[in-house]
C-alpha positions in Angstrom: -82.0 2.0 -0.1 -82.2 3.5 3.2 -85.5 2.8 5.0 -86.0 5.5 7.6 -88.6 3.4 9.5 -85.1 1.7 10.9 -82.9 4.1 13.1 -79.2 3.9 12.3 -76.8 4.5 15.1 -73.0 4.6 15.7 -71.3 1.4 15.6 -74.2 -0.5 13.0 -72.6 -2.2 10.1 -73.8 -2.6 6.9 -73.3 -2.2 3.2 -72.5 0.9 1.6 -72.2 1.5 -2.3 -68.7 3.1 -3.9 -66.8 3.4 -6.8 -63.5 1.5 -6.9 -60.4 2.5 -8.6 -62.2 0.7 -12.2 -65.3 3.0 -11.8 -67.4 0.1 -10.9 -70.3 0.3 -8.2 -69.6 -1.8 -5.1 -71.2 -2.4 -1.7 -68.1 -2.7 1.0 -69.3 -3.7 4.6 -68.9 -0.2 6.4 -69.0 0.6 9.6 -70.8 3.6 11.2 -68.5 5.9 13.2 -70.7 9.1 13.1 -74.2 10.7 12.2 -75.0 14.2 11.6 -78.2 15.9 11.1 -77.8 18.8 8.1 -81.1 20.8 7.4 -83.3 17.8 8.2 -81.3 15.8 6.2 -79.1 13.0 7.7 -75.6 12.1 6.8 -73.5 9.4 8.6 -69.7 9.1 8.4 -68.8 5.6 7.1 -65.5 3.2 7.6 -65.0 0.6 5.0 -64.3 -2.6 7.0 -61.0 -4.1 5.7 -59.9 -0.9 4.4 -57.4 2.1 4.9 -59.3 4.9 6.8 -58.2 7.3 4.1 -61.2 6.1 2.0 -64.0 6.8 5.1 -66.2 9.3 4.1 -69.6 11.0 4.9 -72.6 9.0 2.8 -76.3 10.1 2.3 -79.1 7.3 3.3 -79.5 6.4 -0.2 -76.2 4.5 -0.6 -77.1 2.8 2.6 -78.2 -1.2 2.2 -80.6 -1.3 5.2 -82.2 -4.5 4.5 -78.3 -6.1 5.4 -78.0 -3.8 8.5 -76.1 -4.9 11.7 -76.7 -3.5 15.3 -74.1 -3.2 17.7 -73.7 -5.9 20.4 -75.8 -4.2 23.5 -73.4 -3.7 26.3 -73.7 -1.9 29.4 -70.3 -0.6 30.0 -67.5 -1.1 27.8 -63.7 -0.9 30.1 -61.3 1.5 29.7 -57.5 1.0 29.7 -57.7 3.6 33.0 -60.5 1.5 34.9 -63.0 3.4 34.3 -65.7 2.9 32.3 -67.2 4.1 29.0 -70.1 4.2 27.5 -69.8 3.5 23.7 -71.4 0.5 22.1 -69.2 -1.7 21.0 -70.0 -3.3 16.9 -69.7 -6.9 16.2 -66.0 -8.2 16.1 -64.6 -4.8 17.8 -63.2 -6.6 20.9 -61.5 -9.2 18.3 -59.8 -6.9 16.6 -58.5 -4.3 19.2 -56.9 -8.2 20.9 -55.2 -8.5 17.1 -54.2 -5.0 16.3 -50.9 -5.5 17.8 -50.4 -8.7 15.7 -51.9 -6.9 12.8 -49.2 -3.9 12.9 -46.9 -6.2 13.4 -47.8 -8.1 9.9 -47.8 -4.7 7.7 -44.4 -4.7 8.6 -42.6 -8.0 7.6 -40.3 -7.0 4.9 -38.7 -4.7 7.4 -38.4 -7.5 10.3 -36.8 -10.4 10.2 -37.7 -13.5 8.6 -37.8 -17.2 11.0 -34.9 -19.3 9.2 -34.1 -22.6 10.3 -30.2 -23.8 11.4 -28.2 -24.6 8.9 -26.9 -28.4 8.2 -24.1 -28.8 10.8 -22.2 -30.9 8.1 -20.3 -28.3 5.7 -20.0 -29.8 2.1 -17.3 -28.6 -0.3 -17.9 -25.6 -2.7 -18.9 -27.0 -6.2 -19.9 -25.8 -9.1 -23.4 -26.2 -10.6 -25.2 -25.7 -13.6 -27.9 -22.7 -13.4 -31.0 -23.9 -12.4 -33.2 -21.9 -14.5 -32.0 -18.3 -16.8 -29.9 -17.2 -13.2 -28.8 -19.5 -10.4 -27.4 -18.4 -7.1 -25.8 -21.6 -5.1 -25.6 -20.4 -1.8 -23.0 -23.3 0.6 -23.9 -22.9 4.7 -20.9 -22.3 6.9 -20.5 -25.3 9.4 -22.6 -24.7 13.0 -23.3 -21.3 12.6 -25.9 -20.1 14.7 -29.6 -19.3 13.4 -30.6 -15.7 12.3 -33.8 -15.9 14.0 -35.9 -18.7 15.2 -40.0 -19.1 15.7 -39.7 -22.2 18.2 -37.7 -22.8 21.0 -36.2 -26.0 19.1 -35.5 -24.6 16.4 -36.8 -26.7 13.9 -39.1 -23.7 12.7 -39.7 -23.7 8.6 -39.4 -21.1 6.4 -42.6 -18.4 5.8 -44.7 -20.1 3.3 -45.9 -16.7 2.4 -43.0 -15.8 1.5 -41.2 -18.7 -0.2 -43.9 -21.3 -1.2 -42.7 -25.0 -0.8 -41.9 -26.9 -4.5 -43.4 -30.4 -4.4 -41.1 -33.2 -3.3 -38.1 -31.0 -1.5 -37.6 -29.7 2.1 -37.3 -26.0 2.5 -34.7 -24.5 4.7 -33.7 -21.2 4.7 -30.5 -18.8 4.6 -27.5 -19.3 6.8 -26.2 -16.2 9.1 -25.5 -12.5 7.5 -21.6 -13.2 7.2 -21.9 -15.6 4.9 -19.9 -15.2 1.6 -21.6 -14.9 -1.5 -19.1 -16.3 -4.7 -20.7 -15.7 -8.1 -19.7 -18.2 -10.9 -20.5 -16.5 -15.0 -22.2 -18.9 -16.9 -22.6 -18.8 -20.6 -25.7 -16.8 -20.5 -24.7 -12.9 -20.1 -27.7 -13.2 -17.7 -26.9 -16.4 -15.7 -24.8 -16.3 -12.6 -24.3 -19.1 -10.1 -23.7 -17.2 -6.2 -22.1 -19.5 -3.6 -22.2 -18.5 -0.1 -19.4 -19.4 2.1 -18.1 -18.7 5.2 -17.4 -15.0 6.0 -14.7 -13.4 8.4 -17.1 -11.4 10.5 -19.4 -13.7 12.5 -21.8 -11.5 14.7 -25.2 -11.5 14.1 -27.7 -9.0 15.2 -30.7 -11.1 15.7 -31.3 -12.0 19.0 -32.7 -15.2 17.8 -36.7 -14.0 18.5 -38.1 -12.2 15.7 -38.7 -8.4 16.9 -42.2 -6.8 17.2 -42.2 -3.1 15.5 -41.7 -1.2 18.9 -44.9 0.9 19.5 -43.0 3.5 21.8 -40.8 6.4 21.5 -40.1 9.1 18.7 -43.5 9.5 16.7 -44.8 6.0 16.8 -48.4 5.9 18.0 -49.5 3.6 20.5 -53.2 3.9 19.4 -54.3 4.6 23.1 -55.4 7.5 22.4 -58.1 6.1 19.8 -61.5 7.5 20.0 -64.1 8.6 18.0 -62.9 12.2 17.6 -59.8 11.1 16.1 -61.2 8.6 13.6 -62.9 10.5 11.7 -61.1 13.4 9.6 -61.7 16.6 11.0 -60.6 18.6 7.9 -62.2 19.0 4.4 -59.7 20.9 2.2 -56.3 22.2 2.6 -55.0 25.3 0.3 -51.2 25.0 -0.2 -49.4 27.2 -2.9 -51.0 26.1 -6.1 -52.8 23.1 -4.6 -55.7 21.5 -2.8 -54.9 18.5 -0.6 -58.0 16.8 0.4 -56.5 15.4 3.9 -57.1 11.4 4.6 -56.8 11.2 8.7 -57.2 13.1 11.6 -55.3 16.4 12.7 -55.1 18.1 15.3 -55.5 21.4 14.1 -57.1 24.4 16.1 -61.0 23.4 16.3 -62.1 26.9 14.9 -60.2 25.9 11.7 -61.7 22.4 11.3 -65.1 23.9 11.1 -64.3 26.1 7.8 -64.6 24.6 4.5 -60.9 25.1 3.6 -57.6 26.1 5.4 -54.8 27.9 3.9 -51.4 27.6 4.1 -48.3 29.5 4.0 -46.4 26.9 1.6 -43.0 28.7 3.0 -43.8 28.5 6.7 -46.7 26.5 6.8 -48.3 29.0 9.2 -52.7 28.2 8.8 -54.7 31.1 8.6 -58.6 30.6 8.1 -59.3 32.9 5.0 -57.9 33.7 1.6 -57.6 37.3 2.6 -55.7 36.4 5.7 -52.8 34.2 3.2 -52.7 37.3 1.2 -51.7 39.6 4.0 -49.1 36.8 5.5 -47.6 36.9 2.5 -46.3 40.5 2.3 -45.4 40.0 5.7 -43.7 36.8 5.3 -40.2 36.8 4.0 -39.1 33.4 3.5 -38.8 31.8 -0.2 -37.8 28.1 1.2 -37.7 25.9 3.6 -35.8 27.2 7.3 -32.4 25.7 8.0 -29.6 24.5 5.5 -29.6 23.7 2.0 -27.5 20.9 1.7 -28.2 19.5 -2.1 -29.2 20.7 -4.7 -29.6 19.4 -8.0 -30.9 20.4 -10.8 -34.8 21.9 -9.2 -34.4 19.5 -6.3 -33.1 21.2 -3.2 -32.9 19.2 0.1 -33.1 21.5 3.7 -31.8 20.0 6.7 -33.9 21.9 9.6 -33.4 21.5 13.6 -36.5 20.8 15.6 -35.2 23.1 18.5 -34.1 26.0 16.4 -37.2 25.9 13.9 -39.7 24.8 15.9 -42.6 27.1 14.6 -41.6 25.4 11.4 -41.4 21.7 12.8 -44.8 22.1 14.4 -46.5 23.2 11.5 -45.1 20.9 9.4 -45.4 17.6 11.6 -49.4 18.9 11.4 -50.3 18.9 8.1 -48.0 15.6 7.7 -50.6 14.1 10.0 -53.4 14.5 7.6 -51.7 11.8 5.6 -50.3 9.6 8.3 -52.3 7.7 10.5 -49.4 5.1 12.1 -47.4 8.5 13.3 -48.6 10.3 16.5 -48.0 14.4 16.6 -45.4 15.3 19.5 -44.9 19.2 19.8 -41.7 18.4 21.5 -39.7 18.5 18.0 -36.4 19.0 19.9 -35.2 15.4 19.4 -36.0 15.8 15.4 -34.4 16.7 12.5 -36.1 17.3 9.4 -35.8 17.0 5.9 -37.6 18.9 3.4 -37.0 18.4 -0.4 -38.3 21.1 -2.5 -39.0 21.9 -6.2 -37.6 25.2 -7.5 -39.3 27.6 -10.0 -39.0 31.5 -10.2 -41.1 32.2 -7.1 -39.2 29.9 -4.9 -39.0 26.5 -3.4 -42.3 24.6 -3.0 -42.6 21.4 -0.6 -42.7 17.9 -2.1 -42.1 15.8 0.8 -40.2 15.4 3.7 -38.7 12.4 6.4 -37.7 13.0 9.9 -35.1 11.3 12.5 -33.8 11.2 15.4 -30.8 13.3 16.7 -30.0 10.1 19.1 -31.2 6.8 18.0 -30.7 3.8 19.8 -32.0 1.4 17.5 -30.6 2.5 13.8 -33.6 4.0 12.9 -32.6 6.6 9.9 -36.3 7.8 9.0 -39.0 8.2 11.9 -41.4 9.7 9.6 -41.6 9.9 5.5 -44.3 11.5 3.3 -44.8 12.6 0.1 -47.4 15.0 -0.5 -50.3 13.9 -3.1 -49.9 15.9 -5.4 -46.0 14.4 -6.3 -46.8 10.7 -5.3 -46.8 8.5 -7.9 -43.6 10.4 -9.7 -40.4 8.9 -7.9 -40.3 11.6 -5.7 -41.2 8.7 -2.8 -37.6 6.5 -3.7 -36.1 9.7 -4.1 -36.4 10.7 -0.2 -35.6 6.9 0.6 -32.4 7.1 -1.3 -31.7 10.5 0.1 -31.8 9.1 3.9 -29.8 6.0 3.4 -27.4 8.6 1.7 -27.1 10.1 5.0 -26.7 7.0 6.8 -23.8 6.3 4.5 -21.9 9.9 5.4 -22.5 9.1 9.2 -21.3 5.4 8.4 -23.8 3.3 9.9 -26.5 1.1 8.8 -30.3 2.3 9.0 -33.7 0.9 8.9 -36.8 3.3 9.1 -39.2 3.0 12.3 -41.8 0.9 12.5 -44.8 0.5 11.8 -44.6 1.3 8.2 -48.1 2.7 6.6 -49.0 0.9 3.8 -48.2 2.8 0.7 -44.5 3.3 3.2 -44.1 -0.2 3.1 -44.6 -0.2 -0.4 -42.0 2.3 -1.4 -39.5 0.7 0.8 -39.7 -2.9 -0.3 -39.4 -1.7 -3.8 -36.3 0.6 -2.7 -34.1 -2.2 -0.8 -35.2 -4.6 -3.8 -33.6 -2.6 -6.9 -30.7 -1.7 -4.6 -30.0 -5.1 -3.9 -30.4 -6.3 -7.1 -28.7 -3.9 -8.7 -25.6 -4.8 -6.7 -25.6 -8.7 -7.4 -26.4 -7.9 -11.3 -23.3 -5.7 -11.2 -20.8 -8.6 -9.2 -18.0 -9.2 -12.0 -15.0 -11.6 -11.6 -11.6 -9.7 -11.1 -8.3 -11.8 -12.1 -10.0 -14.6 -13.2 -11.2 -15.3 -10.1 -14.8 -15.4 -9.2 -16.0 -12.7 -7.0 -17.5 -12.5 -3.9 -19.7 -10.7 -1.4 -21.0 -11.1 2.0 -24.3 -10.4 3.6 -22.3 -7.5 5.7 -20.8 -6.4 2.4 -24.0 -5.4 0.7 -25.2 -3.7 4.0 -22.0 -1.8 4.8 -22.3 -0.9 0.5 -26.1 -0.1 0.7 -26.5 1.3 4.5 -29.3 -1.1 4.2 -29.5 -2.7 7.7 -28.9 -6.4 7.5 -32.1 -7.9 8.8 -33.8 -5.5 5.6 -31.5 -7.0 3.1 -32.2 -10.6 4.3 -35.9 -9.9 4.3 -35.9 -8.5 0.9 -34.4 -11.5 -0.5 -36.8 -13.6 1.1 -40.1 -11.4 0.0 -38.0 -11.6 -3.7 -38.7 -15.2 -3.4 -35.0 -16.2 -4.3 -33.4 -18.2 -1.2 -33.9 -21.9 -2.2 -32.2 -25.1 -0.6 -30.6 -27.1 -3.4 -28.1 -30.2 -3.2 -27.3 -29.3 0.5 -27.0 -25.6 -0.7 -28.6 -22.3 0.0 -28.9 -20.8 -3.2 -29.9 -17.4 -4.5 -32.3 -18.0 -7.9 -32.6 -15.1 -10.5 -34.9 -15.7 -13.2 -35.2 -14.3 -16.5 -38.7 -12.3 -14.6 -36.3 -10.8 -12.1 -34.1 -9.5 -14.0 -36.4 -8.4 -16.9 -38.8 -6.6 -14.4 -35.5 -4.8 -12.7 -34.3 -3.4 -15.6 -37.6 -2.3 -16.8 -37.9 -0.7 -13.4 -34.2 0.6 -13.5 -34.9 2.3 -16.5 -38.2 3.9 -15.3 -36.4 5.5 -12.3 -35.0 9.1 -13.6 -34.5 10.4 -10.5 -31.8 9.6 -8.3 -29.6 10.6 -5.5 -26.2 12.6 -7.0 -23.6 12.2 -4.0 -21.3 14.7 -5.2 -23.9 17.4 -4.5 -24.5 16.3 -1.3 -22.9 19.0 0.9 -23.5 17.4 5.1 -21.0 17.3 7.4 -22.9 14.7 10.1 -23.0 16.1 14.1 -22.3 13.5 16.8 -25.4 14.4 19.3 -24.4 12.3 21.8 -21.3 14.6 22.7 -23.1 17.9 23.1 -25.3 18.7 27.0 -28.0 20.5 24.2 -29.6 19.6 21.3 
């Protein structure tokens, strides 16, 4: 549809036809970032507006709709964080977004932050016993005067999210008390029914501040996005040879320029070391001695093998690998200083050794409980468990060291996915499991299930909020399961083969803080 009369230029928005997952022809609102001139034929490197950059790609003219095109606004000089000036056109609404991206990060990670609640009644009632309201009930009672988890006014007369829990006609919402409350389950007739009471618990800190906390944008790999520009927004690589597969990458890395420019690069898939030929791998390899990751094995299980490898001891091996985890995530930055880092790597065995399937990093030192700085699964495994499987695997860790964790933020999107899904079959699986002891009906604080799961407790609150089940009933906070819930968990439950063996974990955790070297 392109007419060529009509010159198309960086930063000129218009429709763009693509298949969607169903196969069906659509026409997006793209923006374009790039054009290129290929034997007298033009191509122009396309962003889908309102989508993840993973899906930009280089178009011909014919998919272009030039009769809905869109010039850039016309402006002299556009500033620059430095003072100086640039010359790039700015497109329409680019100024309105780059004032929003912080807000924006900030939203693609709510389940991880935590969620405005409101004070609880100041008047205590007595503990009774209700009939389930619905298939499962949880009656939640608010200890007397306790102090809000977090607030969203200064007054403190803030509602709940309504995104998260949507308000029932002819009720007020209010939301969950503190994190030490008790939880006290009551067995109704129904094996699937339980009432959950929360009362007041021994332990009354609370980490919350008060202020909801903004995903810091600083330290360890988190990218600031300062360092935005044209070059890295568009994907500089087109194919990447690794073992028995070919990963076609979905962001920018900063590999060496005279490998971006070849149509493939090949990778060791025990060192990771890029070469820029086929011929090149095959001479590495009988050269190359390694059969698995660098470092310490410390699990195995059946083909799964987990390597624990140092940053300042492996650091050939951390470079390489923090570069082609780039290619598939855009909210990390790449720091050649791995020295702070350790990494895990969890492999796949078969006769010729232990292939790659995904890997997280942390921090030696962290000051904030962060247990995971970065996380990816390579394609080819997504989509198989292997993405819980890591998750589990960290907070495993977290439980050796005996601490709580929480990963860093921002979380990508298919990150945040994987984790909400983690922290809610956890945390159901633990309430679904509650049984009375002596007659007496048991019960479980807030800090309980953190200091059970490792989960940190603004994560466990937050997952019972996205869950939808804190409700305000007959002056009660109260926990709702209904027969969806618990359906959809053990449908899920029994879906998820792979899981996290503790007795095969063999990691004996280092305090970093005592030694004058990492």
């Amino acid at each position: 549809m392109a007419d060529h009369s009509v010159e198309i230029t960086e930063g000129c928005r218009l429709p763009v036809l693509r298949r969607n997952q169903e196969n069906e022809d659509e026409w997006p609102l793209a923006e374009i970032l790039s054009v290129k001139d290929i034997s007298g034929r033009k191509l122009y490197y396309v962003h889908y507006v309102d989508f993840n950059k993973r899906l930009d790609e280089w178009v011909t003219p014919d998919r272009l709709d030039i009769k809905k095109l869109q010039f850039p606004k016309k402006e002299a000089k556009t500033p620059m964080k430095n003072g100086l000036s640039g010359s790039r056109p700015s497109s329409p609404e680019r100024d309105v977004k780059r004032k929003a991206e912080s807000v924006s990060l900030a939203t693609q990670v709510t389940a991880a932050t935590p969620v405005p609640s409101l004070p609880a009644s100041t008047e205590a009632s007595q503990a009774a016993l209700y009939t389930a309201i619905r298939d499962a009930s949880f009656n939640i009672k608010s200890r007397e005067e306790h102090e809000p988890l977090t607030s969203l006014t200064t007054n403190g007369t803030t509602s709940i999210q309504r995104h998260l829990i949507p308000p029932q006609p002819g009720r007020k919402r209010k939301n969950c008390g503190g994190t030490d409350e008790m939880v006290k389950v009551f067995q109704n007739n129904s094996p699937r029914c339980s009432t959950v009471y929360l009362l007041p618990g021994e332990d009354s800190q609370d980490s919350s501040d008060g202020i909801p906390s903004a995903p810091r944008m600083t330290g360890s790999l988190v990218s600031d996005r300062s360092h935005d520009d044209i070059v890295t927004r568009m994907k500089n690589i087109g194919c990447i040879e690794l073992g028995r597969h070919r990963l076609k990458p979905w962001y920018f890395s900063p590999y060496p320029q005279e490998l971006t420019s070849l149509p493939i690069i090949y990778l060791c898939e025990f060192c990771l070391k890029y070469l820029k030929s086929l011929k090149c791998l095959q001479r590495h390899l009988t050269k190359c001695n390694l059969r698995h990751p660098p470092g310490n094995e410390i699990y195995r299980k059946g083909t799964i093998s987990f390597f624990e490898i140092d940053g300042r001891k492996n650091k050939a091996y951390s470079q390489n690998l923090c570069l082609l985890a780039k290619c598939f995530l855009d909210h990390k930055t790449l720091y050649y200083d791995t020295d702070p880092f350790l990494f895990y790597v969890m492999t796949e065995y078969d006769p010729k050794g232990f292939h790659i399937v995904g890997y997280f990093s942390k921090e030696k030192e962290s000051t904030e409980d962060y247990n995971v700085a970065c996380i990816l699964t390579l394609p080819p495994y997504q989509r198989r468990g292997y993405g819980k499987l890591l998750i589990e695997f960290s907070y495993e860790l977290s439980k050796v060291e005996g601490k709580t964790g929480t990963p860093e933020k921002p979380l990508s999107d298919l990150g945040l996915l994987s984790y909400r899904s983690y922290w809610s079959q956890t945390i159901l699986e633990i309430l679904m499991d509650l049984k009375s002891e002596n007659g007496e009906r048991p019960q479980i604080t807030i800090n309980e299930i953190s200091e059970i799961t490792s989960i940190k407790k603004e994560d466990v609150i937050s997952t019972l909020q996205y869950l939808n089940l804190i409700n305000y009933y007959k002056g009660q906070y109260i926990l709702t399961l209904s027969e969806d819930i618990v359906e959809g968990h053990e449908c899920a439950m029994q879906k998820r083969h792979l899981r996290i063996d503790p007795k095969c974990l063999h990691f004996t955790p280092k305090d970093w803080s005592k030694r004058g070297k990492w």
